[in-house]
C-alpha positions as CSV (number, residue, x, y, z in Angstrom):
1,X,-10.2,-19.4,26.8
2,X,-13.8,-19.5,26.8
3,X,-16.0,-16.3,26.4
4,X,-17.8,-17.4,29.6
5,X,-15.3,-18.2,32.2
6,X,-14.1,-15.3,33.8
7,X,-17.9,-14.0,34.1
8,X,-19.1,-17.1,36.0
9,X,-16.1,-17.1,37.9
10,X,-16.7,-13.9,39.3
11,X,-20.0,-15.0,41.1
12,X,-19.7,-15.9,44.5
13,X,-19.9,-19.8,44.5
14,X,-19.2,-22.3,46.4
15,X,-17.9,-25.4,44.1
16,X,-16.0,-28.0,44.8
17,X,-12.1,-28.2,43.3
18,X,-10.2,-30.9,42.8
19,X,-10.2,-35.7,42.7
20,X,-11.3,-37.2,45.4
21,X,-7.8,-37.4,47.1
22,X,-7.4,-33.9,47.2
23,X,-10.7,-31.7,47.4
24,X,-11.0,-28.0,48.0
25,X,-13.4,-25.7,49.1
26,X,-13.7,-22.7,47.2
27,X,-14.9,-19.9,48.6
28,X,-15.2,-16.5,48.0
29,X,-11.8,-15.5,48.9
30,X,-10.5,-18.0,47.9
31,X,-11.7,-17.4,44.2
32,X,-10.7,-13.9,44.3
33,X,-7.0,-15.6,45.1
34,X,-7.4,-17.6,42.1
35,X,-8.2,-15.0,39.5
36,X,-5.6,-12.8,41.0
37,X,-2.6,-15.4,40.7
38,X,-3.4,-16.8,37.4
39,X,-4.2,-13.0,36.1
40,X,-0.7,-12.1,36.5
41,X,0.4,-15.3,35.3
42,X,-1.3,-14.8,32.0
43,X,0.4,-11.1,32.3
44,X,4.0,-12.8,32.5
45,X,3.0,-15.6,29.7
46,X,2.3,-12.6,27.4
47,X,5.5,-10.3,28.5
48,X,7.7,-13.5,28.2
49,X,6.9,-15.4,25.1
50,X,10.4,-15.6,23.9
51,X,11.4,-17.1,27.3
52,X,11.7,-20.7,28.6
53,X,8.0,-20.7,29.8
54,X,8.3,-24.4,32.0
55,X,5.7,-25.6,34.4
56,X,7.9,-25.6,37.2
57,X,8.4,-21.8,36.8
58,X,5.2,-20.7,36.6
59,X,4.0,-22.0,39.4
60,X,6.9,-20.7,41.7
61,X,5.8,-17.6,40.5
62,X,2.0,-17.9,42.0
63,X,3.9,-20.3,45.0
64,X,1.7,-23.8,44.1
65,X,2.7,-27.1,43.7
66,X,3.1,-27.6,39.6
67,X,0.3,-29.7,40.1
68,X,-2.3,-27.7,41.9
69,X,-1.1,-24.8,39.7
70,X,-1.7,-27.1,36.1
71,X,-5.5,-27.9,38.2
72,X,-6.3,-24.0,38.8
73,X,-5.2,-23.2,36.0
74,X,-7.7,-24.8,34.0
75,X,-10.2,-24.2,36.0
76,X,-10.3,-20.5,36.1
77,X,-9.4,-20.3,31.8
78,X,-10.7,-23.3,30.7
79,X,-7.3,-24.4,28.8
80,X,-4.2,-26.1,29.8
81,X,-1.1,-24.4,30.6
82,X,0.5,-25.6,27.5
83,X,-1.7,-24.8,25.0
84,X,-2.2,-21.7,26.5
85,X,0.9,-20.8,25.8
86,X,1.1,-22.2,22.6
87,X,-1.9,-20.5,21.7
88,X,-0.5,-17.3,22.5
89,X,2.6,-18.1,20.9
90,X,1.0,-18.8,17.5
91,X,-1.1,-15.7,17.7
92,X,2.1,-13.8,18.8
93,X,3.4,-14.6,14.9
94,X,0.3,-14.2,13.1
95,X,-0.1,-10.6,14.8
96,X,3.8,-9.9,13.6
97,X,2.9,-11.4,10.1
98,X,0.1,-9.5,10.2
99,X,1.5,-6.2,10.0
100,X,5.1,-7.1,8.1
101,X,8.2,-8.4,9.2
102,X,11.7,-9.4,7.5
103,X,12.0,-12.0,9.9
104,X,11.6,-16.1,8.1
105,X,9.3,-18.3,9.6
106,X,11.8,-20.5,11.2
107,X,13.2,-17.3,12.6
108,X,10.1,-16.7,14.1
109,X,9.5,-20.5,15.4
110,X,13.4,-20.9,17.1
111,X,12.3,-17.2,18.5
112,X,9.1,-18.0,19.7
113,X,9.7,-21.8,21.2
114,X,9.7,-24.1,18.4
115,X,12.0,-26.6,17.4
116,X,12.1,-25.2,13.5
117,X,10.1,-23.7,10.8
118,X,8.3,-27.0,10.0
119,X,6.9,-27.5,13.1
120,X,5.5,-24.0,13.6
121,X,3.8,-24.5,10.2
122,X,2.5,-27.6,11.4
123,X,0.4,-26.2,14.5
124,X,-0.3,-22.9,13.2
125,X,-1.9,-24.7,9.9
126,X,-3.9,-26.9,12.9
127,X,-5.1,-23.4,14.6
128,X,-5.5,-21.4,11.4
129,X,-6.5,-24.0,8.8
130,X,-3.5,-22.4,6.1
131,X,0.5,-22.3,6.6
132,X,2.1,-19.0,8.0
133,X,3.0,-17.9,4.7
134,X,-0.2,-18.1,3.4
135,X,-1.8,-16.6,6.8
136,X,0.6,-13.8,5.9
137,X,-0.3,-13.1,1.7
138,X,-3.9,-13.2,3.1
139,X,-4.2,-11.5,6.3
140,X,-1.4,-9.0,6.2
141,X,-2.2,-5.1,6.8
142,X,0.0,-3.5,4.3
143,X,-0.4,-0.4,3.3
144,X,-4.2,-0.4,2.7
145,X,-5.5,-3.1,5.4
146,X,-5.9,-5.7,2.9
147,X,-3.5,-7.5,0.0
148,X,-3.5,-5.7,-3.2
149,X,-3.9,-7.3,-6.7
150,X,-3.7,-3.8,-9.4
151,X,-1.9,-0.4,-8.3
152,X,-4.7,1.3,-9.1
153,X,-7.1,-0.8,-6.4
154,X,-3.9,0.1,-4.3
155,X,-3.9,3.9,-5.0
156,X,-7.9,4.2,-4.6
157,X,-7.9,2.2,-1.4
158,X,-5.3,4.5,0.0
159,X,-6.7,7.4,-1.5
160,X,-10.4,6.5,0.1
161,X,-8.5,6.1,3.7
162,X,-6.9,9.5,3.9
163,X,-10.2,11.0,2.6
164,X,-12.0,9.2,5.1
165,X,-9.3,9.8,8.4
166,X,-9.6,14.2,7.1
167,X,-13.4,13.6,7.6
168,X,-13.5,11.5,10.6
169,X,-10.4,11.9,12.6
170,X,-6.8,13.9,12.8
171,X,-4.0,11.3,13.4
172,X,-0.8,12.6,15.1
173,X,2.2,11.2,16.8
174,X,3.0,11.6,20.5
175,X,5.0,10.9,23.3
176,X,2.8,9.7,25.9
177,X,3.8,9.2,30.0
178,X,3.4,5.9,31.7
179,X,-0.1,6.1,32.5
180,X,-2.2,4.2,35.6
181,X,-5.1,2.2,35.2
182,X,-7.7,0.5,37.1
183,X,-9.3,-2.5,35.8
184,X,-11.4,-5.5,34.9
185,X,-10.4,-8.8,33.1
186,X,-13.2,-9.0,30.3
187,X,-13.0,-12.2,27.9
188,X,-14.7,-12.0,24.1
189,X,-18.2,-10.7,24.4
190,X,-17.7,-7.5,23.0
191,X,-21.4,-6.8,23.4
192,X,-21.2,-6.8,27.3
193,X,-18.1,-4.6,27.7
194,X,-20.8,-2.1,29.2
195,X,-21.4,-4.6,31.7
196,X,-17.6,-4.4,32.7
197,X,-17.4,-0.7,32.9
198,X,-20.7,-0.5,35.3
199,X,-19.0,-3.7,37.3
200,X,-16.1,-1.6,37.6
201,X,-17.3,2.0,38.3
202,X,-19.4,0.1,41.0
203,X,-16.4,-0.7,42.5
204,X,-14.8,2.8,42.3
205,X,-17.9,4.4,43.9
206,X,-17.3,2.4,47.1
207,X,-13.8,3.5,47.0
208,X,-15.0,7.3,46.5
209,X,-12.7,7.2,43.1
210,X,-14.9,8.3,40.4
211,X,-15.6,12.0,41.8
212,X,-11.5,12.8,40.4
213,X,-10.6,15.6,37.8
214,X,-10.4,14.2,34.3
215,X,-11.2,10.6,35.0
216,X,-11.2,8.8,31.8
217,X,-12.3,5.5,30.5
218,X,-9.6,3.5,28.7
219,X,-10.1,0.0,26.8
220,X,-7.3,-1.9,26.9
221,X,-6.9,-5.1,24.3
222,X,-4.6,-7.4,25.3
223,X,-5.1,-9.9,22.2
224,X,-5.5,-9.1,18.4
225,X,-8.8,-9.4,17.4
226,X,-7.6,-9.9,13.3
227,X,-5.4,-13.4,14.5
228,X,-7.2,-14.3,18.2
229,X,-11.0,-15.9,17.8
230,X,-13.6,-12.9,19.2
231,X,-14.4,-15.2,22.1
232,X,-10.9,-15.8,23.4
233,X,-9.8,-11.8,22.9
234,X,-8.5,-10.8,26.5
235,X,-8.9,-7.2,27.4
236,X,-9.0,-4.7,30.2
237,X,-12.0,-2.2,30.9
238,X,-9.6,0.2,32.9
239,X,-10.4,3.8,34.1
240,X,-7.0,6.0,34.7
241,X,-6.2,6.4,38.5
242,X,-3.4,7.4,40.5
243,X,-0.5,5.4,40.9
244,X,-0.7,4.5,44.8
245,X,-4.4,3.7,44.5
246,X,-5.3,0.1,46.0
247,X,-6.9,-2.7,44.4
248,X,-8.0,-6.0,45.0
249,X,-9.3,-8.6,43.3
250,X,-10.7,-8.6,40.8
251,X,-10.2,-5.3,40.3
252,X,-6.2,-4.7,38.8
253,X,-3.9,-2.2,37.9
254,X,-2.9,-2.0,34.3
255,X,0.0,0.6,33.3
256,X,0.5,1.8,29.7
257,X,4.1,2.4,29.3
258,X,5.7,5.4,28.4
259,X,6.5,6.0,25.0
260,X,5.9,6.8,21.3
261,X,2.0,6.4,20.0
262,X,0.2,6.8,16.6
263,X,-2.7,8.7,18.2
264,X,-6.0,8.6,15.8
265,X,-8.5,11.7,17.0
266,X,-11.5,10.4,16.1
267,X,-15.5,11.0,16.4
268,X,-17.4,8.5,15.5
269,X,-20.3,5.4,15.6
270,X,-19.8,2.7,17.0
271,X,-20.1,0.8,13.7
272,X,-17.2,2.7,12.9
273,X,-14.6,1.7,15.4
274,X,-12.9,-1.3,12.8
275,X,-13.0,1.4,10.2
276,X,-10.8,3.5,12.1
277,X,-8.5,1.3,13.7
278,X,-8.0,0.1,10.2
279,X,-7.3,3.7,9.1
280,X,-4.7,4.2,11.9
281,X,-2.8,1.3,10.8
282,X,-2.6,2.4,7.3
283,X,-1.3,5.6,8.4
284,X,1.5,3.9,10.5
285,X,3.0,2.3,7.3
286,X,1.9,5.1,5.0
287,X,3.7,8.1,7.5
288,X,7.1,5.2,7.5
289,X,6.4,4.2,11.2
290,X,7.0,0.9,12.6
291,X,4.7,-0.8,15.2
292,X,5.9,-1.9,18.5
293,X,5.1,-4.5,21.1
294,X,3.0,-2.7,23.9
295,X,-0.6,-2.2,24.4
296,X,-2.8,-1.4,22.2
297,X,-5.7,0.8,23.8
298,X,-8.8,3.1,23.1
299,X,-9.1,6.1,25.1
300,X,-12.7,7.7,25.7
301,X,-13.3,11.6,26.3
302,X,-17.4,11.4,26.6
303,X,-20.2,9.6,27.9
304,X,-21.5,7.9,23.7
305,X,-25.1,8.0,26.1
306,X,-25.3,11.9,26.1
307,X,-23.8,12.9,22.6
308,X,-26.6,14.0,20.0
309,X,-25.7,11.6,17.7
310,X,-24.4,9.2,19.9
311,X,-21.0,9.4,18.9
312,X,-17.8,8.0,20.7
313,X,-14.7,10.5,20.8
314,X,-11.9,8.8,21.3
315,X,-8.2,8.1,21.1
316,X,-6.8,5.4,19.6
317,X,-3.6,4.8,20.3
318,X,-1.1,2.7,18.7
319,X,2.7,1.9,20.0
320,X,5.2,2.9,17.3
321,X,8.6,2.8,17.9
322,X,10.9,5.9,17.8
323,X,10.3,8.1,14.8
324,X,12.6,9.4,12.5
325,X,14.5,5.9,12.8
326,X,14.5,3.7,9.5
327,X,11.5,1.0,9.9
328,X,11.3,-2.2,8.0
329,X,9.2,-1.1,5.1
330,X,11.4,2.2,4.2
331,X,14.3,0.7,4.9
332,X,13.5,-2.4,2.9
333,X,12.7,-0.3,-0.5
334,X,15.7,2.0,0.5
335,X,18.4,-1.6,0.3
336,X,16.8,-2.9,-2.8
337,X,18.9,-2.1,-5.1
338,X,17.3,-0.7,-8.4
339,X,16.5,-3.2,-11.5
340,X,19.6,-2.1,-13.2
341,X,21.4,-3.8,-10.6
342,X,19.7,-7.0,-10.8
343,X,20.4,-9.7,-13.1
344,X,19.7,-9.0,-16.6
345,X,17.1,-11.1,-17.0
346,X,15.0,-8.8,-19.3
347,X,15.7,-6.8,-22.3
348,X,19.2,-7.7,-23.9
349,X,21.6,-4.9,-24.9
350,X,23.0,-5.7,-28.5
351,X,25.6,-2.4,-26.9
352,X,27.5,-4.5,-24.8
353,X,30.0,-6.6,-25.5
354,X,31.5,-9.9,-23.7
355,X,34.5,-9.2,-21.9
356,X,38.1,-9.9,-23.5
357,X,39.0,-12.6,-20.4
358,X,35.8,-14.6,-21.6
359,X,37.6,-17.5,-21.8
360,X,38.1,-17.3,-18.1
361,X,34.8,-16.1,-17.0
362,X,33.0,-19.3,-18.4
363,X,35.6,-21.7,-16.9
364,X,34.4,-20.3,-13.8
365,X,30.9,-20.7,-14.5
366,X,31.5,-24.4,-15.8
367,X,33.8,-24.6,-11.9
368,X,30.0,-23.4,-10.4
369,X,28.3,-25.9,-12.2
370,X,30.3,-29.2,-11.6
371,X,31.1,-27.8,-7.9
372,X,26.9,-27.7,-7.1
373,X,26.5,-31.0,-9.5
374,X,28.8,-32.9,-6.9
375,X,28.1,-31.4,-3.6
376,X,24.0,-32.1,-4.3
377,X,23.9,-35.1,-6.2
378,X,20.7,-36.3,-5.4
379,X,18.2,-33.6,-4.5
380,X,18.8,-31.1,-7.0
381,X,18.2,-31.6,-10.9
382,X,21.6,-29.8,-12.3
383,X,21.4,-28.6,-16.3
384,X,23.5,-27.5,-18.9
385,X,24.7,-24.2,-19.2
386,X,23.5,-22.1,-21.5
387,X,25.9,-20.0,-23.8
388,X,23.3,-18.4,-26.8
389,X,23.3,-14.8,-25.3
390,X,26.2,-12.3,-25.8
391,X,25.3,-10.8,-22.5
392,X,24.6,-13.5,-20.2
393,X,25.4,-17.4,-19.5
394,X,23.4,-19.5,-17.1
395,X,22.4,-22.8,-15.9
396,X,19.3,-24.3,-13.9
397,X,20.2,-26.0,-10.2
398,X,16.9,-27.1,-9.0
399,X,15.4,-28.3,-5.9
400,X,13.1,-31.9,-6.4
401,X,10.3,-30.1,-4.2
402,X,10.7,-26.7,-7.0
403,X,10.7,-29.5,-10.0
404,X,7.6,-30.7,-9.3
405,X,5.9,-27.5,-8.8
406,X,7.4,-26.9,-12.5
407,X,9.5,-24.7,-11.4
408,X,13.3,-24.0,-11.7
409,X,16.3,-22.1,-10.1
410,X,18.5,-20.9,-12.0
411,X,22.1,-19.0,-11.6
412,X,23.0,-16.9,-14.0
413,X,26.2,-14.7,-14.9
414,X,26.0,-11.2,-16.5
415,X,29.3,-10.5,-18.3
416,X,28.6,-7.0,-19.3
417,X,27.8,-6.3,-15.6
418,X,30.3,-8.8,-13.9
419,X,28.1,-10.2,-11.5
420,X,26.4,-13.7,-10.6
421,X,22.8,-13.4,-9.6
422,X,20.1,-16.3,-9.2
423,X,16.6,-16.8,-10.1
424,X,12.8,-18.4,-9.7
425,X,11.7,-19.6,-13.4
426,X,8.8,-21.2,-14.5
427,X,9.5,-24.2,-16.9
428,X,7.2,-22.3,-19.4
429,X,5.4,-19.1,-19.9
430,X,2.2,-19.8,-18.3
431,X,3.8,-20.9,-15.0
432,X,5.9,-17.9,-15.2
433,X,2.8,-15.7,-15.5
434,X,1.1,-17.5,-13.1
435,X,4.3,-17.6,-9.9
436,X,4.6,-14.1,-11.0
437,X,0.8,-13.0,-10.3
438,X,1.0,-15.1,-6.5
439,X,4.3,-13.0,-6.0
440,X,3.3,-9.4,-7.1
441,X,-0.5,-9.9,-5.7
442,X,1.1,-10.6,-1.9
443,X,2.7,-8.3,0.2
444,X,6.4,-10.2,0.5
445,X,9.4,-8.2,-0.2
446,X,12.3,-10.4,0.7
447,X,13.7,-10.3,-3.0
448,X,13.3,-8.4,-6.3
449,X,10.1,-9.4,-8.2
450,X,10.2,-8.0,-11.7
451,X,7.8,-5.4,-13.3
452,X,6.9,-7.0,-16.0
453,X,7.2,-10.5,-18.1
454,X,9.9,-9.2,-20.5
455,X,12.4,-12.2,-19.3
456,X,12.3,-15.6,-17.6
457,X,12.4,-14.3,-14.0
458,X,9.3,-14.4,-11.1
459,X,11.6,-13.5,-8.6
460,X,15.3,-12.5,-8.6
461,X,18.4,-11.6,-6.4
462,X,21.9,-10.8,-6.9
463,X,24.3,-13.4,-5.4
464,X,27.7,-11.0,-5.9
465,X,29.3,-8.2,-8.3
466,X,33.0,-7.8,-9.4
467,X,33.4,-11.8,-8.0
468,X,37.5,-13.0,-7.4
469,X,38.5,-15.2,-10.7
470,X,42.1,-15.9,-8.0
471,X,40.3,-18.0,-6.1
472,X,37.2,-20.4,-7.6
473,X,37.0,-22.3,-4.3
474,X,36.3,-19.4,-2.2
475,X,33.9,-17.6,-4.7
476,X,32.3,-21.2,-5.1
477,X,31.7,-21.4,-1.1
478,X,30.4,-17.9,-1.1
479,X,27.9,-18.3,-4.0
480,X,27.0,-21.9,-2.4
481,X,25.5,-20.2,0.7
482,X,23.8,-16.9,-0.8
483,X,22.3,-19.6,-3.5
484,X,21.2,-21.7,-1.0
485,X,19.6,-19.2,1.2
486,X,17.7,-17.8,-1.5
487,X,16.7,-21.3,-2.2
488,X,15.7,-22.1,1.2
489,X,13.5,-18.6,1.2
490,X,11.6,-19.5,-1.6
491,X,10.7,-23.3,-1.1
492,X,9.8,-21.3,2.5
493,X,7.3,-19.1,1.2
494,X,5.9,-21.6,-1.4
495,X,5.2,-24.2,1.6
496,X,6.7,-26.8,-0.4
């Protein structure tokens, strides 16, 4: 949407709309139409993502023919229908990648309206320039806004926030009310959001609503500015109201929905309004909340114009979801089991010894072997198994695409701990190290990623403990698919 578009269509003009088969005068009225109807289509497009978002319903809902609809569509935003709402779509996973999620990126395409991971990764790499995965390692909030490469950058970054917020601001949660705005659709520009307010308090004077107890002026951003370019970010300049209050168009109502906020107190420059948005989000992760879909909004409690140092205070207020409910960050630490549990690809322990029904336990892992050999011939590089460990036997089954990358799977069973687990190796050290920096330096969690170098390992998961020796074919089946989901999850993240 261009930064300009919604300003110039708020003039009064008098254009003309339309081929030369099928003209229309705009006028005044009819512009205000315009705005209003496609406003609260962009509304639904953003509440409805996840839905079947077709021509044909669209413009039912603001009663045109899907033609004249398509026409004024583009008109008043300056982009088609469709990649309006592909737009929004592909910034609607870069905000979720943006702040974590457990969700894959074909999980996220088939959610969000495309046909599978590949082709999401295909048009966000055309709007971004960089796959989603790599979007997310570089982008993501984490815990300290930005991706971490030592724990001690980590630990000073986190400890500089909190120092900073206890200076600045008091952060709390609360449950807040459905609350009633008025407002104005403002496009980029962030420079002439004074322009909006004036526009819109203009407006309020004629309708004798500014002379109300504890009227408040709320900013209201509809886009993220971290994933949506600064001239397309959509947002409201809104001041509260009451609920039966009339508007027209332009003007709308905007409501805030009731529910659970992280609520950042703050007083402060206006040079300091990314510092402390920042700060609020770290505190979200670092307090083991979990964002939620809702509006996103800054609430103002003075005039900037009259404070002695020209100083905003204000609320800004996050939507969390219910506290004291497990999020995705806690809850991921809290399933992982420890590294004892994992596959012993470190240290060996001269202690243990191989189990009395060896014998048995390898003819199941040679069973593995020859069972994965046969059902993928041809795109996966099988190898011998390895026997020169007392506490462990493995053997690599590698994906081509891995192969190339000198990389390796490998499946591996722990006699002393009964259990089958699987790996991501580098063919040597220095492709170890070098996997194993990419994997530690970025914020994703799906599997176990080692402390330190001591085996072969970059990243690790355990495929099953205490496994059936009655039944080879069922074990086979079950170790097939948790292999090849851990497979698919790293040739996902890798983008190869």
């Amino acid at each position: 949407m261009k930064a300009d578009t919604i300003p110039k269509t708020l003039l009064r003009i008098n254009t003309t709309f339309g081929s030369t088969s099928n003209t229309i005068k705009m006028n005044d009225n009819t512009e205000k139409t315009y705005i209003q109807r496609i406003d609260l289509i962009i509304d639904f497009i953003e509440n409805n993502l996840v839905e079947e978002l077709s021509l044909e319903l669209l413009s039912k809902k603001v009663h045109y023919s899907p033609f004249h609809f398509h026409r004024v569509f583009k008109f008043i935003t300056g982009e088609t229908i469709n990649s309006f709402i592909i737009r929004k779509r592909i910034e609607k996973i870069a905000a979720i990648l943006h702040v974590g999620t457990n969700k894959s990126i074909t999980e996220l395409a088939l959610t969000y309206g495309f046909s599978s991971g590949n082709s999401l990764s295909r048009a966000f790499k055309e709007f971004y320039g960089i796959s989603p995965i790599a979007f997310k390692s570089k982008n993501k909030i984490s815990k300290i806004g930005v991706n971490t490469k030592l724990t001690e950058k980590y630990i000073c970054r986190i400890d500089n926030t909190l120092n900073w917020i206890e200076m600045n601001g008091q952060i709390e949660i609360k449950k807040l009310s459905e609350i009633t705005l008025i407002g104005l659709t403002h496009i980029g520009e962030f420079d002439k959001i004074g322009a909006s307010y004036e526009k819109l308090a203009k407006w309020m004077a004629t309708k004798d609503l500014l002379n109300v107890p504890n009227l408040k002026a709320v900013t209201v951003y509809h886009d993220n500015p971290r994933v949506t370019d600064s001239s397309k970010v959509r947002l409201s300049t809104c001041f509260t109201a009451h609920e039966d209050v009339p508007v027209e168009s332009p003007v709308k109502k905007v409501l805030i929905k009731e529910g659970y906020y992280a609520v950042g107190a703050f007083e402060i420059a206006p040079d300091s309004f990314s510092k402390a948005w920042d700060s609020t989000c770290v505190w979200v992760l670092e307090n083991g909340y979990e964002f939620e879909d809702g509006h996103y909004f800054e609430l103002y409690h003075n005039d900037h114009r009259t404070h002695p140092e020209h100083k905003f205070i204000v609320d800004i207020c996050i939507p969390i979801k219910k506290p004291n409910t497990k999020n995705r960050h806690s809850s991921k630490k809290s399933e992982r089991p420890d590294n004892d549990n994992l596959i012993p690809c470190g240290k060996q322990n001269e202690e243990d010894r191989i189990q009395k029904d060896y014998k048995k336990l390898f003819a199941c892992i040679k069973g593995l072997r020859t069972y994965l050999k046969k059902t993928y011939p041809i795109d996966y590089k099988t190898g011998s198994i390895y026997q020169g460990n007392i506490n462990f036997s493995y053997f690599p089954f590698t994906p081509i695409s891995l192969k190339n990358q000198k990389l390796k799977i490998v499946i591996v069973f722990s006699y002393n701990k009964m259990q089958f687990g699987i790996c991501l190796a580098g063919q040597n050290r220095q492709i170890q190290k070098k996997y194993w920096d990419i994997f530690r330096n970025s914020d994703w969690n799906k599997y176990h990623i080692p402390n330190n170098l001591e085996g072969f390992s970059i990243v690790e998961h355990l495929l099953t403990e205490h496994p059936n020796l009655n039944n080879f074919n069922t074990l086979y089946q079950h170790l097939e698919t948790e292999a090849m989901k851990f497979i698919r999850d790293i040739i996902e993240v890798l983008d190869v």
